[in-house]
N, C-alpha and C positions, 0 to 999 in steps of 0.2 A: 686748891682744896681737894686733897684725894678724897674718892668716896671707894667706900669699904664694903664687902661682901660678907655676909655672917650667915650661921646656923647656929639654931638656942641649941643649948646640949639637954634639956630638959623639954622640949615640945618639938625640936625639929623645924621650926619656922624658921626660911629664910628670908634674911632683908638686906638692904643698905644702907648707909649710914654715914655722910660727910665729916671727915674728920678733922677739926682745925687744929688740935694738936693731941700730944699724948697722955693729955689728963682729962679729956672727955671721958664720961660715962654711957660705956653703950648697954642699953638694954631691950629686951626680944618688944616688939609692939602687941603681941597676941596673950604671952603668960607674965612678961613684967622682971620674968629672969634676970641675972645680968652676969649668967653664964651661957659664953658662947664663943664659936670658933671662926677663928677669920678664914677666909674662901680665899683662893686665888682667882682672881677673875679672868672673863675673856675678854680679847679688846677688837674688834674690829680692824682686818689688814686685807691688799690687793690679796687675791685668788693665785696672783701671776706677778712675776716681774716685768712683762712684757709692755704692758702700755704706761703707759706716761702722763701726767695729768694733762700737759698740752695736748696730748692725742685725746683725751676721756673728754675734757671739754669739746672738742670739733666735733667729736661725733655725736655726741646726745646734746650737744645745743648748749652748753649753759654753767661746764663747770659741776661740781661737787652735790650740788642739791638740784640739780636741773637748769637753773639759772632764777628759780622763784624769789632770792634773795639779792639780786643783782652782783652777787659778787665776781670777779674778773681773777681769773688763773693766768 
């Protein structure tokens, strides 16, 4: 399920919004609008190509989230 970035064209709020397909109705939360524009979003990437997740786990202990969730890279 993408989630969706918006700005009302009428109050300028922006929000997001899970989209399960393309007959959903988006509408702003703040004025009730249901005029508004899709955003391109940003997504979260390495800084580098340099390390590797084997290497990121050894050295902070734990993998992705620290290791608080037990998960194993």
């Amino acid at each position: 399920m993408p989630i969706y970035e918006y700005v009302c064209d009428d109050c300028d709020e922006r929000y997001e919004r899970i989209v399960m397909n393309g007959e959903t109705k988006i509408t702003c939360p703040k004025c009730s609008s249901a005029k508004s524009t899709i955003q391109l979003s940003v997504f979260a990437a390495p800084a580098n190509g340099s390390k590797t997740s084997s290497s990121f786990s050894e050295s902070s202990g734990g993998g992705c989230c620290g290791g608080a969730c037990g998960c194993k890279n």
